[in-house]
N, C-alpha and C positions, 0 to 999 in steps of 0.2 A: 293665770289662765292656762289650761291645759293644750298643748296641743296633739292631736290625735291622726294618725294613718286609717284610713280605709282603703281595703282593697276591694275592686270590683266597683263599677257600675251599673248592678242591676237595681231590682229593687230595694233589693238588701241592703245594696254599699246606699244608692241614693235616700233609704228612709234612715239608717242609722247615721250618713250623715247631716240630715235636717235634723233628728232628733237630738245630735249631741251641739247643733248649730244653738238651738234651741237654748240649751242648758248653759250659754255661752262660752263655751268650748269653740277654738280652731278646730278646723278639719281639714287634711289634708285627702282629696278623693284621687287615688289611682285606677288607669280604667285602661287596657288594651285597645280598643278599638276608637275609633276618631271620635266617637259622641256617646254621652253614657244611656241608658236604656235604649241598647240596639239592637241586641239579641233575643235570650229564651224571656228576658222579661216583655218584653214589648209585643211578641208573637209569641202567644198563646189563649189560651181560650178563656182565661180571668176569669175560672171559677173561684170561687169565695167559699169555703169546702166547709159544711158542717160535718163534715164524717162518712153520708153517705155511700162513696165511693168504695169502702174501704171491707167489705163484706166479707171478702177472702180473707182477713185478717180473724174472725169469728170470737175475735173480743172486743170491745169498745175502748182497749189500749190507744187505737190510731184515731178515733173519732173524739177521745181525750184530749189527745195533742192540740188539735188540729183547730177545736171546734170556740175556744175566747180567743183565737188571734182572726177565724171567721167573722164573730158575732163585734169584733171591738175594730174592724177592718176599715169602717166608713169612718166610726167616729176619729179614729187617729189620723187619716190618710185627710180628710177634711181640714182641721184642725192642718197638717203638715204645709198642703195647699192653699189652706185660706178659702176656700171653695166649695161649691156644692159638688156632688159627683151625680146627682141624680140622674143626671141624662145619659151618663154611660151606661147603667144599668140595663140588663135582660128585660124587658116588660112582662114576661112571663116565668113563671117559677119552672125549673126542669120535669122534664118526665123522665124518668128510670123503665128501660125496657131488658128484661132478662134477657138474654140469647140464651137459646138452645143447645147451646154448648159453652154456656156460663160455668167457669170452677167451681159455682157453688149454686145449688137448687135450687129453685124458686121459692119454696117452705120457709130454706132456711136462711135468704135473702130477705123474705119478708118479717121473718121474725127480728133479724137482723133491725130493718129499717124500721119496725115498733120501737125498739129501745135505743136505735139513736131519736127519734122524734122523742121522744118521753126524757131523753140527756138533754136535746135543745129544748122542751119548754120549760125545763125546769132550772135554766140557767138564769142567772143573776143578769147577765147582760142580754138575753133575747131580746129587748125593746132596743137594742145599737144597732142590728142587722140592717142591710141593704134595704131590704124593705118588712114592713109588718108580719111576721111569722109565728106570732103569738097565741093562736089559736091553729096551729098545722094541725092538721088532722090528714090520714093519706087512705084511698082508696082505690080499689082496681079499676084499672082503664080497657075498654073497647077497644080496637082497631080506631071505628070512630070517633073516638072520645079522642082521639090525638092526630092532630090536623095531616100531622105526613102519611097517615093512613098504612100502621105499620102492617109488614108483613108478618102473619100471624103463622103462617109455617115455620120463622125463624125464632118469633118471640114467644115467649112463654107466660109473661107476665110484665105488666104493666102500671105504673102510679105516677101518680106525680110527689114530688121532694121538694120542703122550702128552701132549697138553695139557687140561688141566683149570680150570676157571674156580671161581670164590668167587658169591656168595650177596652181592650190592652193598648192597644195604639193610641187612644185618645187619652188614657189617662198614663203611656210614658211619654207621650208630649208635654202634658204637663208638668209631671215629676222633673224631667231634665229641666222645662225653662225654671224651674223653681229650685235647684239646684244650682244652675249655672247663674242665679240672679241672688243667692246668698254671697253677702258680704265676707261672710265667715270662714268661707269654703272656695278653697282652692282646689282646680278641678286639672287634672294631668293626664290627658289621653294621649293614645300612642303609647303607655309605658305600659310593658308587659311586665309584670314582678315576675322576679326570679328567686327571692329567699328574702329572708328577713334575717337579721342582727344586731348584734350591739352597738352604738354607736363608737364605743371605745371601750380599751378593759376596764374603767374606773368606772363610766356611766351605768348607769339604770336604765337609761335612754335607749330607742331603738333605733332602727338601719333600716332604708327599703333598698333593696338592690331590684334592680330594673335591669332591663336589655337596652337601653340608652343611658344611663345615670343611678348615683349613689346618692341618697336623700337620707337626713342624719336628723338626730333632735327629736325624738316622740316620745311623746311621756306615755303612749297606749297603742295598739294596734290593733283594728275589727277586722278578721278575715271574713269579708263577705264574699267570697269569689264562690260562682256556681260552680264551673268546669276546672278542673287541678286544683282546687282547694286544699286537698290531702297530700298535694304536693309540699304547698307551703309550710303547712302543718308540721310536714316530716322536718323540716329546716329549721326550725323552733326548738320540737318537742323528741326529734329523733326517732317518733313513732316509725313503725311501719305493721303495725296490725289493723289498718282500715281494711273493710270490707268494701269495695267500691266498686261502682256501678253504672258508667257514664253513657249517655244514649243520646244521639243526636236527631232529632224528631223538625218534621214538616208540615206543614197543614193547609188549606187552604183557605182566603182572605177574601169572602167576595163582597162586590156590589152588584144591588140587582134593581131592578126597575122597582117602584114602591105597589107596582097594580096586581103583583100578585097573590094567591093565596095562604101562602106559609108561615104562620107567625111563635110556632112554637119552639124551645128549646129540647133534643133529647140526647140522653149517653145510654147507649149500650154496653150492658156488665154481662156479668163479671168477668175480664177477659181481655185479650189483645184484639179489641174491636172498636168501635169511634163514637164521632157527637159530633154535633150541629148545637151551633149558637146564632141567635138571632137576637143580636141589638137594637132592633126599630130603624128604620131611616133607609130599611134594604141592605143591609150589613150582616152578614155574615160568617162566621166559621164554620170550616167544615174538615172532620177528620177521619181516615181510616187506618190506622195504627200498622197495619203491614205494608201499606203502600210509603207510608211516612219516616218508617224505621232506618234511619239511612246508613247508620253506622253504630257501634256499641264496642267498650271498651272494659275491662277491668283492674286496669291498669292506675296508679296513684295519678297519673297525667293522661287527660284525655287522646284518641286517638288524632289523627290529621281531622282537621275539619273537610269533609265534604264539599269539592265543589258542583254548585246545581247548572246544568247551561238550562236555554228555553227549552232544547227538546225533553231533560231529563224531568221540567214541571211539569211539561204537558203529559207525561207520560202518567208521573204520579196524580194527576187531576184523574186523568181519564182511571185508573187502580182505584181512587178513590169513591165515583162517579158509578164504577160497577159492584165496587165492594160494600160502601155506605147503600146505596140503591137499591140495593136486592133486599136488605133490610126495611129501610125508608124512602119507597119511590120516589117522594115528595123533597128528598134529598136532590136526587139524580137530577126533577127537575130543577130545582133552584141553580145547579151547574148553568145546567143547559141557557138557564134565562139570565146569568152574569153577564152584566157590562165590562166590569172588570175582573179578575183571575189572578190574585198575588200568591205564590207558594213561597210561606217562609218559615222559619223556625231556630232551634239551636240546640245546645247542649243541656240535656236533664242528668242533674247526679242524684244518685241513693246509695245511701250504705242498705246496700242491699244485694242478692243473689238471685241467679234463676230468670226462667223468664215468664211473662203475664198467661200463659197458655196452662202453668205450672201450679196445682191448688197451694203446694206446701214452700212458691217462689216467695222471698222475704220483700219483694218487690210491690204486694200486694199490704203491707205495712208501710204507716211513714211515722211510728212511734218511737223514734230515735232521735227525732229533729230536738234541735235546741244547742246550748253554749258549752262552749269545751272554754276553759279558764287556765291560764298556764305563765301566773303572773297578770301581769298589767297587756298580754297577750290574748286575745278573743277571739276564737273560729267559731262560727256560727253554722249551724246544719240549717238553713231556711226549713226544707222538709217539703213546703208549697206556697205558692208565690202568695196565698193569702194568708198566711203566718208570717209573712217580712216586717208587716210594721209593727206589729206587736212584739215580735221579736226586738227590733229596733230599738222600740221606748224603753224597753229591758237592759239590754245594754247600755241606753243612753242613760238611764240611772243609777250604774253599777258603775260606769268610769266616771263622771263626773262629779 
């Protein structure tokens, strides 16, 4: 029986380690912070990306990547959990609104979003999706036609996209009880890794070195870690030609009374500008990308993490509130009508350059994700949080 090192506890480390649990492989799961899904996995907006995001890229390279670990997301994550996921879902499918000062045109967005829809119904797995997308067809929207009743001096154009997103907090409560209730898998918070090596000159076998302890004996290693990953990497592989990209992002987590009007999900492209997600039950996300941006890095190791006090959420609430608003009034109000008000977030990496404001930023790409192989050694690019599990079953049939 193999045993195996995971690093990281997001979704990454936690789906690769069920999946290799699965295969009846030990795992051993290292995780920095006291509980695993507590950071960028747990807070963020659970899009399930068929590609459309990705228009700046002006090839269907990133909608390639991205679009069987979308479409095979529920069946593997069900299957992981034993569960339906149904009730975390979006009840509405997103609406895509241009801005006016989108990196890329309206024309040549929408031709864009033709041929990703024409890539999703022509996949093998379009009947796994979230929900029924098999007959998408996409058409321009009204002002009216989209409940926040956008602001049409800002937007250019308007549709709706079969992509639909999950409910992050309710489905990494589950992923960790399901984690931390394998048998298989031993769960080590508190340990920061600091490198990886051999267990001895003569072994095969690997080393995790931590900032508390040396842990010996692994026949495999998955570097699932989101933030310093290419740290580790260098410690391994002696690399140092990553292009790296590390950005620490906030958003806001509301509850809101159920008697309001609002029920739709929207993302504003192409650009350093925000969304709204609406899970049903009065649940909300809500983002503004420059109010959220709190720090960025390019460095193999992430910068200091950010500390937020209450004055500095309420500040970015209210950035948010004027900035998403002006766009989506229907935004603003939903603030206004919160019971509750959570600002949280974490660190996003890309091997990527530039910034979202930039036509020709590599940031506007996520066609790189995937497994670097280096031995019985595996660094994983997630790439986006709804490529982890598929990624996962991937590896977990490569070591085992």
């Amino acid at each position: 029986m193999k045993h195996i090192a995971v690093l990281g506890g997001g979704i990454m480390g936690c789906c690769t380690a069920l999946s290799l649990a699965r295969l009846r492989a030990t795992v051993t799961l290292f995780e920095q912070h006291p509980q695993v899904m507590s950071e960028a996995s747990r807070w963020n907006e659970g899009k399930i990306h068929l590609g459309y995001l990705y228009a700046a890229s002006r090839t269907l390279d990133t909608a390639k990547k991205v679009l069987t670990g979308g479409l095979r997301f529920k069946p593997i994550v069900e299957q992981l959990l034993e569960t339906s996921i149904d009730s975390w879902i979006t009840p509405q499918a997103d609406h895509y609104l241009v801005h006016k000062n989108s990196v890329v045109g309206p024309d040549e967005i929408w031709d864009y979003f033709e041929r990703v829809t024409d890539l999703v119904c022509e996949h093998p797995d379009v009947n796994g999706y979230l929900r029924d997308i098999s007959s998408s067809d996409l058409r321009r929207l009204s002002a009216t036609d989209v409940d926040f009743n956008y602001n049409a001096e800002q937007v250019c154009l308007a549709t709706r996209v079969p992509e639909y997103s999950i409910n992050t907090t309710s489905f990494a409560d589950a992923l960790a009880r399901r984690v931390m209730d394998d048998p298989s898998i031993s769960v080590l918070t508190e340990q920061a890794v600091q490198s990886v090596g051999s267990s001895d000159e003569k072994s095969e076998r690997y080393a995790i070195h931590t900032d508390q302890d040396t842990f010996t004996g692994f026949d495999a290693v998955v570097n699932a870690l989101w933030a310093g990953r290419p740290f580790i990497d260098k410690t391994v592989m002696g690399r140092t030609d990553f292009t790296t990209h590390h950005r620490y992002r906030v958003s806001a987590f509301l509850e809101c009374p159920l008697d309001h009007s609002y029920h739709s999900s929207a993302v504003i492209c192409a650009g350093p500008f925000g969304d709204i997600k609406h899970y049903g039950n009065g649940r909300y996300y809500i983002s503004w990308y420059p109010a959220g941006l709190l720090a960025e890095g390019r460095n193999a190791e992430p910068p200091k993490t950010p500390h937020l006090s209450a004055d500095d959420a309420d500040s970015i609430v209210a950035k948010i509130k004027e900035g998403l608003g002006d766009i989506l009034p229907g935004a603003a109000d939903i603030i206004s009508q919160a019971d509750r008000v959570n600002v949280q977030g974490g660190w996003v990496y890309a091997q990527a350059s530039g910034g979202l404001d930039d036509p020709s930023s590599s940031l506007h790409r996520r066609d790189k994700l995937g497994l670097l192989h280096h031995g019985n050694y595996v660094s994983v690019d997630t790439g986006k949080f709804s490529v982890a599990p598929y990624l996962a079953e991937v590896i977990a049939q490569a070591l085992v």
